[in-house]
C-alpha positions as CSV (number, residue, x, y, z in Angstrom):
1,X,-29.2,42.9,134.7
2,X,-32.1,41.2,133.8
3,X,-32.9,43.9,130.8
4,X,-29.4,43.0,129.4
5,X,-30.1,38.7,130.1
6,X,-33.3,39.7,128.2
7,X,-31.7,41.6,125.0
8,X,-28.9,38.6,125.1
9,X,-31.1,36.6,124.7
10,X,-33.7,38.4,122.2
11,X,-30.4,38.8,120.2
12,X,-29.7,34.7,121.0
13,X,-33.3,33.6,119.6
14,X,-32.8,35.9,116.7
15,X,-29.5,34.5,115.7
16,X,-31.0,31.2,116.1
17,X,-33.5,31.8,114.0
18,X,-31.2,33.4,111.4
19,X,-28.9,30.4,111.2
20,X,-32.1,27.6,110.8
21,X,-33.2,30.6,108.1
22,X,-29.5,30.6,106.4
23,X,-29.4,26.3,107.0
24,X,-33.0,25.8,104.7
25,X,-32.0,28.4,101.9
26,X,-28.5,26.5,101.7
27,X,-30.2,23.2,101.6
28,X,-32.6,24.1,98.9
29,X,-29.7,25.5,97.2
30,X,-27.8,22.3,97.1
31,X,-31.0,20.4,96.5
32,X,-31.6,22.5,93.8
33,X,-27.7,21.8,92.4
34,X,-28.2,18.0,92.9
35,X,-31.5,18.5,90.8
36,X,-29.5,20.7,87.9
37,X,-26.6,18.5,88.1
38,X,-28.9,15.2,87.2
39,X,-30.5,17.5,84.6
40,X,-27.4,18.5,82.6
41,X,-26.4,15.1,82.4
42,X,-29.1,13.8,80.9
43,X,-29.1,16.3,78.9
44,X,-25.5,15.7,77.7
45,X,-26.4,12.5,77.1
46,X,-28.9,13.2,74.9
47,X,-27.2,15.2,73.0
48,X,-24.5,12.3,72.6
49,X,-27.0,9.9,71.3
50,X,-28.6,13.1,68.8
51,X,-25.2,13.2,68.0
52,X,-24.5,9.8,67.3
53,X,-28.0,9.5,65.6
54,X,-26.8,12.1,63.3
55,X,-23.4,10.9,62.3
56,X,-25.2,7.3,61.9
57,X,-27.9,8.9,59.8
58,X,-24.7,10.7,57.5
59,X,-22.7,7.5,57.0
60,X,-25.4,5.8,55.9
61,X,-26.4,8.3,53.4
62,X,-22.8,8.2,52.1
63,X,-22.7,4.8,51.7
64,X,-26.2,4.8,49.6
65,X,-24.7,7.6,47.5
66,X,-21.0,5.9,47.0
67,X,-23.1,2.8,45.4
68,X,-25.6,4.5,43.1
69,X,-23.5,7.3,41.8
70,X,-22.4,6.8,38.9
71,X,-19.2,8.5,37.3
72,X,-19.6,11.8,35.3
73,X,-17.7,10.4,32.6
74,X,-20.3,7.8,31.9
75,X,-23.4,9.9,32.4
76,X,-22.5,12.6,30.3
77,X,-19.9,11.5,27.5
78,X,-20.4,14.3,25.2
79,X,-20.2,16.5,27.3
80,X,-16.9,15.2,29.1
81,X,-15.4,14.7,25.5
82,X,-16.4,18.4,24.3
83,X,-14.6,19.6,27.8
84,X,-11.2,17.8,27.7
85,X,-11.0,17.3,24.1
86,X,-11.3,19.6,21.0
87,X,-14.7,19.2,19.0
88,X,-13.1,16.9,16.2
89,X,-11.7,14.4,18.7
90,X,-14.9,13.9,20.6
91,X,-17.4,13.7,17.9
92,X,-14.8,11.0,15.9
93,X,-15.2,8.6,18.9
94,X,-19.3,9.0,19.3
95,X,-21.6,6.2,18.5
96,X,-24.4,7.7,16.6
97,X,-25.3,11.2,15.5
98,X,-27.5,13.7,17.0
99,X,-30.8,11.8,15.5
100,X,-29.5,8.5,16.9
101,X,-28.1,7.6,13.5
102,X,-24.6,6.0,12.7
103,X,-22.3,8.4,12.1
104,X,-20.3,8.1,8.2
């Protein structure tokens, strides 16, 4: 009797010990969740204000380039005319000739 009280409670100590083993690996493991879980949120919200940054950064280069472009019309008018218009239309309504002299 007292060989079997003696494995009982070998086996009793061992599951003891087995449980406290299995009760610090699951705390580390939610600790370690927690920690992950704080990280990917910060990350995501970093993310949001790159993103943010990024569409700020885009509207604002939009809006410098809406006021100082200028129409392709008015920046290349020979060129324009020569595209839309046969060659004796758009060199009738030219200024000056090719030296810079007024046309006859």
């Amino acid at each position: 009797m007292s060989k079997k009280l003696n494995c009982e409670t070998q086996m009793l100590n061992c599951t003891k010990e087995d449980l406290q083993l299995k009760r610090k690996i699951s705390d580390g493991m939610d600790k370690s969740d927690a920690e992950l879980s704080e990280t990917m949120n910060k990350v995501h919200k970093t993310m949001e204000s790159i993103g943010d940054s990024i569409k700020q950064g885009f509207t604002l280069m939009a809006d410098i380039l809406k006021q100082t472009q200028a129409p392709v019309t008015d920046s290349f008018p020979s060129l324009y005319a020569n595209y839309h218009f046969p060659a004796s239309q758009a060199t009738q309504n030219l200024p000056n000739n090719y030296f810079g002299q007024p046309r006859q």
